[in-house]
N, CA, C and O atoms as a GROMACS GRO file, in nm:
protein
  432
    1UNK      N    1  -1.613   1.560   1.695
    1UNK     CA    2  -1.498   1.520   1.617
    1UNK      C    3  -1.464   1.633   1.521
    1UNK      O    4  -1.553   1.702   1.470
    2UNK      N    5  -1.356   1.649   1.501
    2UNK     CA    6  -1.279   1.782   1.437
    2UNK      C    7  -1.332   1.756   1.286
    2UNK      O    8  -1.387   1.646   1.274
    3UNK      N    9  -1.327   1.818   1.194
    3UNK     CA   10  -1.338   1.779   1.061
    3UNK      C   11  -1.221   1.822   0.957
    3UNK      O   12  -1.166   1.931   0.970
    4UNK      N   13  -1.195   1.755   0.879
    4UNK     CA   14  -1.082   1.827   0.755
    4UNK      C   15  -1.151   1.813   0.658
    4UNK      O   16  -1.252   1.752   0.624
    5UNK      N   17  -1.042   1.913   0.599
    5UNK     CA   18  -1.112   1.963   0.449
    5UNK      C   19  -0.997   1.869   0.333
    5UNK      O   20  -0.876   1.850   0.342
    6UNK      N   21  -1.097   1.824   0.230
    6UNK     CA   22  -0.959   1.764   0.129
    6UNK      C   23  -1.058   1.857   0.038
    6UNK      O   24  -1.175   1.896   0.028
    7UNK      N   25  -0.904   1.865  -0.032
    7UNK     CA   26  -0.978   1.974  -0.173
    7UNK      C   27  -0.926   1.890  -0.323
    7UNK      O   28  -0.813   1.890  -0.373
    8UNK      N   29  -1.023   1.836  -0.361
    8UNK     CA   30  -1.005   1.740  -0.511
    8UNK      C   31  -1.000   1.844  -0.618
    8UNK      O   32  -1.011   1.965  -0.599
    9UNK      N   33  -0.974   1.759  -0.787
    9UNK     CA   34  -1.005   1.876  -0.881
    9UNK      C   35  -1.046   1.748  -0.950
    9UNK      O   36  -1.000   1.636  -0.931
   10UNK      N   37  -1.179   1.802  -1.069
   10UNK     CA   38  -1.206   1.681  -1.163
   10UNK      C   39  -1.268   1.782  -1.226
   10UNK      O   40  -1.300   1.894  -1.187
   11UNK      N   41  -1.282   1.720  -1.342
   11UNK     CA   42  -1.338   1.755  -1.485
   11UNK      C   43  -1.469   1.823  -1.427
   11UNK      O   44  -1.519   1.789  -1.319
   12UNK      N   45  -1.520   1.923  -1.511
   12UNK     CA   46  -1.695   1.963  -1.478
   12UNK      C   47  -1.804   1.886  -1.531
   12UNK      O   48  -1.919   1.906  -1.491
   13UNK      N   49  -1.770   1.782  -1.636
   13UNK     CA   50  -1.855   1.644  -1.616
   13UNK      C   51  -1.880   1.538  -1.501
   13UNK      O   52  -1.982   1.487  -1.455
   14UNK      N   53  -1.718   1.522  -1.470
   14UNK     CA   54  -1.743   1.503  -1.355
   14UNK      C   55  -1.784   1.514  -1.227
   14UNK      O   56  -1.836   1.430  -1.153
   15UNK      N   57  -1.749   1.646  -1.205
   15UNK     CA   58  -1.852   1.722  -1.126
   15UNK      C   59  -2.010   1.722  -1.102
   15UNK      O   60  -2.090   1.728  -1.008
   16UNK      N   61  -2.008   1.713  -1.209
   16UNK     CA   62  -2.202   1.712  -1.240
   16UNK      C   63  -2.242   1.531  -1.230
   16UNK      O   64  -2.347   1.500  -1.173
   17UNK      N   65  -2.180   1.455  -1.270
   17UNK     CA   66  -2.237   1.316  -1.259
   17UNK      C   67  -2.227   1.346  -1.118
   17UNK      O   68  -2.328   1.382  -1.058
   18UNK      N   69  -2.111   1.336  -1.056
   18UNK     CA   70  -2.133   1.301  -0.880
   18UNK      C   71  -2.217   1.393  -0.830
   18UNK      O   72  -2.282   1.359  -0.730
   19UNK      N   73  -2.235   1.510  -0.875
   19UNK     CA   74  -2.318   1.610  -0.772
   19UNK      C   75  -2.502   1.553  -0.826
   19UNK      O   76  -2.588   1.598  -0.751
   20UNK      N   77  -2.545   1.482  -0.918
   20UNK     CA   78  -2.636   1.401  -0.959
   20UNK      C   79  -2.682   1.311  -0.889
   20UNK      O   80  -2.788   1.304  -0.828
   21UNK      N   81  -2.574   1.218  -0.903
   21UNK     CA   82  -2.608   1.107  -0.804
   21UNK      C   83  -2.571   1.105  -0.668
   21UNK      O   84  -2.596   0.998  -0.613
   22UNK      N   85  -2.516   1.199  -0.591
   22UNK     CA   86  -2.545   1.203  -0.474
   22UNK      C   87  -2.714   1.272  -0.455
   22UNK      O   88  -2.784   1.249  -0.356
   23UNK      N   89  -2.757   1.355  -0.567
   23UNK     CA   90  -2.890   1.425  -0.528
   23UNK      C   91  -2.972   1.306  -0.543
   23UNK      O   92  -3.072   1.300  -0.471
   24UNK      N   93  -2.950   1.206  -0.627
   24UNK     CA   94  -3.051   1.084  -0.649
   24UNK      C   95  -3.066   1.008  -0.472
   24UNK      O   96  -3.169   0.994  -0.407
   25UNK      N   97  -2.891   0.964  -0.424
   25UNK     CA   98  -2.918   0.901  -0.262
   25UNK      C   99  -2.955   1.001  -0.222
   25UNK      O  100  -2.950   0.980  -0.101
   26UNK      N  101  -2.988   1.094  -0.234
   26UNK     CA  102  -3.041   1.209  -0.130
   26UNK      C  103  -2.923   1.230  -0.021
   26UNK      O  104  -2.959   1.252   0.095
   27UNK      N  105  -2.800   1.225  -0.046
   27UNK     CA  106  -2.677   1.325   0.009
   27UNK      C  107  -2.641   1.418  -0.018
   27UNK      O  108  -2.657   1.432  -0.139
   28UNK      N  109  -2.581   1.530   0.038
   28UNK     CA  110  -2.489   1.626  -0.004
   28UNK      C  111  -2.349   1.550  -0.096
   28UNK      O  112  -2.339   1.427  -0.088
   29UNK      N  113  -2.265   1.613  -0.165
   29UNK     CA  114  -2.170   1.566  -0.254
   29UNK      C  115  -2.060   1.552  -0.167
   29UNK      O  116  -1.963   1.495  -0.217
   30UNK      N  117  -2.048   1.596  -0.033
   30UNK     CA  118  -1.936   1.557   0.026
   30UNK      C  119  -1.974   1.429   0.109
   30UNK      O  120  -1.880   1.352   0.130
   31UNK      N  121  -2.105   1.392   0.162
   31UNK     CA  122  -2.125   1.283   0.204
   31UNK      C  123  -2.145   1.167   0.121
   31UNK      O  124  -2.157   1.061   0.182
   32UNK      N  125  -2.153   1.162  -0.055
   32UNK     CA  126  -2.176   1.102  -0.104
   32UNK      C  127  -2.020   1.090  -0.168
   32UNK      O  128  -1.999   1.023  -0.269
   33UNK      N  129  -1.961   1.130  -0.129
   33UNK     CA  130  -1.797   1.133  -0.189
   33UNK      C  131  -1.740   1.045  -0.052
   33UNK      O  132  -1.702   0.932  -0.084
   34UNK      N  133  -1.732   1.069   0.055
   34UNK     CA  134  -1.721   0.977   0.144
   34UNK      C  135  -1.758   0.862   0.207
   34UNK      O  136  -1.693   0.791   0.283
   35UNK      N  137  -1.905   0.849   0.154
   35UNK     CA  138  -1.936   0.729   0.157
   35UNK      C  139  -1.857   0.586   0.032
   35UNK      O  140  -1.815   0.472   0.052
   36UNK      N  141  -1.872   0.681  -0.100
   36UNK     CA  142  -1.808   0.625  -0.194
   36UNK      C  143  -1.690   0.578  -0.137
   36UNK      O  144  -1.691   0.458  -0.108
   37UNK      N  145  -1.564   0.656  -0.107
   37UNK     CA  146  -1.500   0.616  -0.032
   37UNK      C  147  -1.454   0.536   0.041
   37UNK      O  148  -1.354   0.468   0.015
   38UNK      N  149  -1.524   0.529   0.149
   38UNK     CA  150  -1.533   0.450   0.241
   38UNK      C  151  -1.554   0.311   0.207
   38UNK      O  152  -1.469   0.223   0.222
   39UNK      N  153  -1.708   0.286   0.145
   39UNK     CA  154  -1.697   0.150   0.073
   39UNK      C  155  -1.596   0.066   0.001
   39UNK      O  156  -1.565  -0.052   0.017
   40UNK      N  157  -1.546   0.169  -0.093
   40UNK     CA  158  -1.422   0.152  -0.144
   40UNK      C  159  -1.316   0.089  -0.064
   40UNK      O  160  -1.308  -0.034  -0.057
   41UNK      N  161  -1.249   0.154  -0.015
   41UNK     CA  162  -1.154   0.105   0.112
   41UNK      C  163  -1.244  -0.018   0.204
   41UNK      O  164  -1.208  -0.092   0.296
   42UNK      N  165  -1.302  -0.012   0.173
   42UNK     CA  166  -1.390  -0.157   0.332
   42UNK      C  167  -1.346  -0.272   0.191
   42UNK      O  168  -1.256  -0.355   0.200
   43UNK      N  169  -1.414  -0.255   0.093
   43UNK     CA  170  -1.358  -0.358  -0.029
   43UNK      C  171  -1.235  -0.378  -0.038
   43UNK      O  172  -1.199  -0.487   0.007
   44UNK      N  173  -1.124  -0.287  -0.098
   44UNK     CA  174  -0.975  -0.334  -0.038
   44UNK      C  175  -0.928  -0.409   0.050
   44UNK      O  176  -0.858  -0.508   0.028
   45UNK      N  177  -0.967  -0.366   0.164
   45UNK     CA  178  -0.952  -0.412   0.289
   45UNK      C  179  -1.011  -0.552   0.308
   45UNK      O  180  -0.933  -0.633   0.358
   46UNK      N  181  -1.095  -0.583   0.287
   46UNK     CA  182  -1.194  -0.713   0.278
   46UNK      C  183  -1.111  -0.814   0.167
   46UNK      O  184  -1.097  -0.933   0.195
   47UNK      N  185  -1.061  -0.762   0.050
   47UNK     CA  186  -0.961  -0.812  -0.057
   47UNK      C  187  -0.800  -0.859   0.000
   47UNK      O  188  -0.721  -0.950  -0.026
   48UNK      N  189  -0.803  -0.778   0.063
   48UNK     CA  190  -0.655  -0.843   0.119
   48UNK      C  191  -0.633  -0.881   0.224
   48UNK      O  192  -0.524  -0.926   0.261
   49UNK      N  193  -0.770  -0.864   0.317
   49UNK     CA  194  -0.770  -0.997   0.423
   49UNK      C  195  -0.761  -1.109   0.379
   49UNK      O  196  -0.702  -1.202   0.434
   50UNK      N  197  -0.838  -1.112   0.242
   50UNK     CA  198  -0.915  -1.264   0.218
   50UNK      C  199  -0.799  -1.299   0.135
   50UNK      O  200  -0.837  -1.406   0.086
   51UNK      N  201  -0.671  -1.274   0.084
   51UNK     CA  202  -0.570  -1.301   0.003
   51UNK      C  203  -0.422  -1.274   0.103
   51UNK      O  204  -0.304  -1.259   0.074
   52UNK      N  205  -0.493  -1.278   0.226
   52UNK     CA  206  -0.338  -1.246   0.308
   52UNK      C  207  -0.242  -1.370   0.274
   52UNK      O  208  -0.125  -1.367   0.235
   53UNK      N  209  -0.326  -1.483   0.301
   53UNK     CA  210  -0.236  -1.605   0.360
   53UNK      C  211  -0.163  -1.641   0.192
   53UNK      O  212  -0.044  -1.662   0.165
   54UNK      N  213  -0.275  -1.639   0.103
   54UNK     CA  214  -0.150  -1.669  -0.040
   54UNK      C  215  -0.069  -1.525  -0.053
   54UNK      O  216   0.043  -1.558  -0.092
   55UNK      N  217  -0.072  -1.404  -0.042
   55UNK     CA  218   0.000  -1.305  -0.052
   55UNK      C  219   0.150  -1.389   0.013
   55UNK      O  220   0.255  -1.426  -0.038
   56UNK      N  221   0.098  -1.391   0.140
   56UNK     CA  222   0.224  -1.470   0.243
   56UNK      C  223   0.296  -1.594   0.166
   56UNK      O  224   0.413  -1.613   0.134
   57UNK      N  225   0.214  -1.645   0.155
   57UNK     CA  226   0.266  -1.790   0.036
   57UNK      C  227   0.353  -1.786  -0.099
   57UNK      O  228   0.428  -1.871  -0.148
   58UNK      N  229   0.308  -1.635  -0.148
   58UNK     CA  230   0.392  -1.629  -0.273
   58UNK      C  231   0.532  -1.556  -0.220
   58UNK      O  232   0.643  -1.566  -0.273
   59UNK      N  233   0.497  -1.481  -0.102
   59UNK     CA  234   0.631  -1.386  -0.106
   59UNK      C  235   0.753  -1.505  -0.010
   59UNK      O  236   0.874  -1.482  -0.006
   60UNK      N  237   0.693  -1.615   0.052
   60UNK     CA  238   0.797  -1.722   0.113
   60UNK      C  239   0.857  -1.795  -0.037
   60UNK      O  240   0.976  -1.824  -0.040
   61UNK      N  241   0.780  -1.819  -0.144
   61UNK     CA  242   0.834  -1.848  -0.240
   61UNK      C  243   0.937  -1.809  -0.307
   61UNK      O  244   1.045  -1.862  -0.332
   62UNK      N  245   0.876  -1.678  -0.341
   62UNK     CA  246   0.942  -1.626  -0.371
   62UNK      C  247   1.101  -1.610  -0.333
   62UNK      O  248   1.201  -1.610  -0.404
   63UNK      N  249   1.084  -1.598  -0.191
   63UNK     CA  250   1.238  -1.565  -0.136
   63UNK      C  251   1.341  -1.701  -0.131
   63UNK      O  252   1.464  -1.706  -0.134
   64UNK      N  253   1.225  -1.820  -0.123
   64UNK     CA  254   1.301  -1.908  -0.129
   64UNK      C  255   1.411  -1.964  -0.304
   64UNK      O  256   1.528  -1.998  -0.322
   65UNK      N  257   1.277  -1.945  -0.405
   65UNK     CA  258   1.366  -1.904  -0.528
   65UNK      C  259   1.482  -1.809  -0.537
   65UNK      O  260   1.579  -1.847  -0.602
   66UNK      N  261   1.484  -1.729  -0.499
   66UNK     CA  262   1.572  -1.595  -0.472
   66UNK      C  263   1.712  -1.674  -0.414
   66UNK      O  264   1.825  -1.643  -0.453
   67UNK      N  265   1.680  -1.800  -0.298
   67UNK     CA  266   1.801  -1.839  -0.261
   67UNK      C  267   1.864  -1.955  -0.343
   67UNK      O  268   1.968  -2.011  -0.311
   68UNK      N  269   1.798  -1.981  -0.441
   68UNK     CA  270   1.811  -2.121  -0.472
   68UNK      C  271   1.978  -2.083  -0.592
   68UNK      O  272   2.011  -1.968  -0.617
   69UNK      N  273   2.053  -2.203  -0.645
   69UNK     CA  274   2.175  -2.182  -0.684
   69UNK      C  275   2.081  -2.132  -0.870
   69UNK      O  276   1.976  -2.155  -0.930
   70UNK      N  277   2.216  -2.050  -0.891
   70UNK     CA  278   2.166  -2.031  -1.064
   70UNK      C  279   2.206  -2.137  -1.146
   70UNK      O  280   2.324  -2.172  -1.142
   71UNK      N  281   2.121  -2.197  -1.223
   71UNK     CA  282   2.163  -2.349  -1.262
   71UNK      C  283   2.184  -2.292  -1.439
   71UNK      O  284   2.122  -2.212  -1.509
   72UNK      N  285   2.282  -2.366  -1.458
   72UNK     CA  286   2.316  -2.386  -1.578
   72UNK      C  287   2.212  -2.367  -1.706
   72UNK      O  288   2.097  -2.409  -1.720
   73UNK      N  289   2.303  -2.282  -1.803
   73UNK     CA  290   2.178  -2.283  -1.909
   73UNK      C  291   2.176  -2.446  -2.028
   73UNK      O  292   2.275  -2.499  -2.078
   74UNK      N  293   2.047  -2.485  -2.041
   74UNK     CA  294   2.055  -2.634  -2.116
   74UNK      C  295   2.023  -2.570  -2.237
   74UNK      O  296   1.955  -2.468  -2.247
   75UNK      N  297   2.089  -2.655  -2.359
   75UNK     CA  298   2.063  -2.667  -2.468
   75UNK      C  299   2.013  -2.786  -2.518
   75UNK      O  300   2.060  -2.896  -2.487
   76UNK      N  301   1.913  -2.769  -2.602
   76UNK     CA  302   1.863  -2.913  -2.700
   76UNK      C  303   1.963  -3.011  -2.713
   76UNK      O  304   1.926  -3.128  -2.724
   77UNK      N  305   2.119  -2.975  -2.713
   77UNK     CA  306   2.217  -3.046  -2.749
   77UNK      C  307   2.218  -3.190  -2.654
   77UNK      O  308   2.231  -3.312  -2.667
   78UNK      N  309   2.190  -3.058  -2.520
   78UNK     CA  310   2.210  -3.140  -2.378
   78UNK      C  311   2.082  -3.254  -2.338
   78UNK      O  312   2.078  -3.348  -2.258
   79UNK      N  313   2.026  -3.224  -2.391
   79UNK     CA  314   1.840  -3.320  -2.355
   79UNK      C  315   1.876  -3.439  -2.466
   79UNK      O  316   1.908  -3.426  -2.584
   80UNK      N  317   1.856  -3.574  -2.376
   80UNK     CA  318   1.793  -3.688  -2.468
   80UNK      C  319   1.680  -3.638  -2.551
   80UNK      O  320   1.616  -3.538  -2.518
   81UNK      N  321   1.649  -3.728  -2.694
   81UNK     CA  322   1.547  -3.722  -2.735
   81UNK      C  323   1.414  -3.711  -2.709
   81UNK      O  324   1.324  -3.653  -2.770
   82UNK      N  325   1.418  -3.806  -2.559
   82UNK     CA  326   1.281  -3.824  -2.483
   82UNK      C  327   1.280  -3.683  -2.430
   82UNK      O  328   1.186  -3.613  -2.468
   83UNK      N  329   1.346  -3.643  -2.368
   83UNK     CA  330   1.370  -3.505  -2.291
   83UNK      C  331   1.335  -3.422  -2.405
   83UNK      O  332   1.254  -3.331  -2.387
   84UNK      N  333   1.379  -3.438  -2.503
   84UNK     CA  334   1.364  -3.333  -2.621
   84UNK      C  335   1.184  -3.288  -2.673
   84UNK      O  336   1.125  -3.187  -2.713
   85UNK      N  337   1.155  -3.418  -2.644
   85UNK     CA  338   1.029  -3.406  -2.698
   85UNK      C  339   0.916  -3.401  -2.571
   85UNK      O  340   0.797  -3.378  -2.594
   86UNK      N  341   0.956  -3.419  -2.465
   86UNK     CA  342   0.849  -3.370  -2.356
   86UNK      C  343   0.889  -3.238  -2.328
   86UNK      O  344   0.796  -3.161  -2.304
   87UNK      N  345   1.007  -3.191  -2.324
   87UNK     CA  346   1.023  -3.006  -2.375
   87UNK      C  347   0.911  -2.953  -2.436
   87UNK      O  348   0.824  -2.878  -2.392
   88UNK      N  349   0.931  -3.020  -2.583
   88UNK     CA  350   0.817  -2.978  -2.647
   88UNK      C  351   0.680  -2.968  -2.624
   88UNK      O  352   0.610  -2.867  -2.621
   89UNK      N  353   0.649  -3.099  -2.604
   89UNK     CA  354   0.542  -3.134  -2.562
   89UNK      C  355   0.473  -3.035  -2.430
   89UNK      O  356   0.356  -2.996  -2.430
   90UNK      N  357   0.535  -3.017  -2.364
   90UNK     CA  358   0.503  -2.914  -2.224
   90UNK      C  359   0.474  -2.779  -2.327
   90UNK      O  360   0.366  -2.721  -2.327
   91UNK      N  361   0.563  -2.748  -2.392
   91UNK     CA  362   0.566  -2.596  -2.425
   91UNK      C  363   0.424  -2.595  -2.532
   91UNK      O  364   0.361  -2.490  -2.533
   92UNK      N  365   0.378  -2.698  -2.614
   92UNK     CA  366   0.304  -2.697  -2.678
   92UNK      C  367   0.128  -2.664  -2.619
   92UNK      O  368   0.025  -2.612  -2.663
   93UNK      N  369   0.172  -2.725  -2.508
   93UNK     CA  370   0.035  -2.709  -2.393
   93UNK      C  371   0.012  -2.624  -2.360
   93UNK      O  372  -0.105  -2.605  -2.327
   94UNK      N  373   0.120  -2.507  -2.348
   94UNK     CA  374   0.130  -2.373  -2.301
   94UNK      C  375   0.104  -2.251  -2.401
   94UNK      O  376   0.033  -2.151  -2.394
   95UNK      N  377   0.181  -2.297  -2.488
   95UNK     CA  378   0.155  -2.195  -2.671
   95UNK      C  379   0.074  -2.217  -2.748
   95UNK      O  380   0.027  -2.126  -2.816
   96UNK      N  381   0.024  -2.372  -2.762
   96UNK     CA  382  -0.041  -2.457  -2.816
   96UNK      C  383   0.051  -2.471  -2.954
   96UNK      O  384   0.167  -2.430  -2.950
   97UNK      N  385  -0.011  -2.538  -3.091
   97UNK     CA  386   0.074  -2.603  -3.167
   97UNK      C  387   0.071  -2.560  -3.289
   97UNK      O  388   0.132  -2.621  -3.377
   98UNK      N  389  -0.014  -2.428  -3.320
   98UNK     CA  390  -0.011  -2.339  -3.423
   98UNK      C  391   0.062  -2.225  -3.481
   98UNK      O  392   0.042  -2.149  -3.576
   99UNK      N  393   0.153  -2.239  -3.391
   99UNK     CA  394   0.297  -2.184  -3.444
   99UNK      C  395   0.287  -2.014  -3.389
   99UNK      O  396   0.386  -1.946  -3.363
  100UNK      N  397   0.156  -1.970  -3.378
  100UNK     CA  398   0.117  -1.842  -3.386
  100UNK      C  399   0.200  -1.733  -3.260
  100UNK      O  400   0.178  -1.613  -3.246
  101UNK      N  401   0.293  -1.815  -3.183
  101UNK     CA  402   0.342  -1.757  -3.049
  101UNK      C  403   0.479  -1.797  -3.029
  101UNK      O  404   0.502  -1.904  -2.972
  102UNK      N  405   0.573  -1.721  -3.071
  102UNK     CA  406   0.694  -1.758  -3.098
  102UNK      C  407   0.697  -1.834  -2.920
  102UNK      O  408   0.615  -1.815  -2.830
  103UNK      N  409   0.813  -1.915  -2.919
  103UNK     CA  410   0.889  -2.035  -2.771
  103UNK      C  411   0.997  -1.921  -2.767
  103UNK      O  412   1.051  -1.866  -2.863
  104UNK      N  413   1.011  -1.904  -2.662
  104UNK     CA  414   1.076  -1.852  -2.589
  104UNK      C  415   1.245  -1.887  -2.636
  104UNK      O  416   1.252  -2.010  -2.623
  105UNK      N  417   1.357  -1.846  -2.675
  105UNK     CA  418   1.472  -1.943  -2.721
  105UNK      C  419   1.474  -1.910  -2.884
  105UNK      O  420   1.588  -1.895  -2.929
  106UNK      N  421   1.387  -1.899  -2.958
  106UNK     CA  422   1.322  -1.934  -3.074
  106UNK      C  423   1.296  -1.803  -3.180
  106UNK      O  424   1.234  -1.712  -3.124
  107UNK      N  425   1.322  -1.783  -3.290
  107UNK     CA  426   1.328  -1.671  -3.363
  107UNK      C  427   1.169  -1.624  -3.384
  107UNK      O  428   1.079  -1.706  -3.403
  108UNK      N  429   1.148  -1.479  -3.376
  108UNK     CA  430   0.978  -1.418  -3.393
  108UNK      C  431   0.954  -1.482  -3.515
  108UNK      O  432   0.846  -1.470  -3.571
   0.00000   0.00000   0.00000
């Protein structure tokens, strides 16, 4: 099998940690740079197998929001009282009730 050359640049600390610990696995620094590597990418790869199907799930969502109509903006004016206060009530669950996180709508 043919071989290529990649030519990196890093710090000369850096240099010296990796050329270290490849002498610790008992590799040369280019086999211990490719192994690194490699693992690396098998992890990615292993990560977005295992997240394909919600990856897929958010981006059908997504597009389906994307089609949906732009609905009107509501004001407090517009909400019953009951409405008014499960508004709140939701947003309070989310910010919680210490004021410390301005609502969205709402002056810093």
């Amino acid at each position: 099998m043919a071989r290529t050359r990649i030519s990196i640049s890093l710090d000369s600390d850096q240099a010296e940690r990796i050329r270290v610990h490849a002498e610790r696995a008992g590799m040369d620094v280019s086999a211990y740079l490719v192994n690194a590597a490699t693992r690396q990418m098998a992890e990615v790869e292993a990560a977005e197998a295992q997240f394909a199907q919600v990856d897929a799930l958010i981006a059908d969502a997504q597009a389906q929001a994307e089609a949906l109509p732009v609905l009107p903006d509501v004001v407090d004016d517009d909400l019953t009282e009951q409405e008014r206060q499960e508004v709140h009530a939701a947003l309070a669950l989310i910010y919680g009730t210490d004021g410390a996180v301005s609502r969205p709508g709402s002056a810093a």
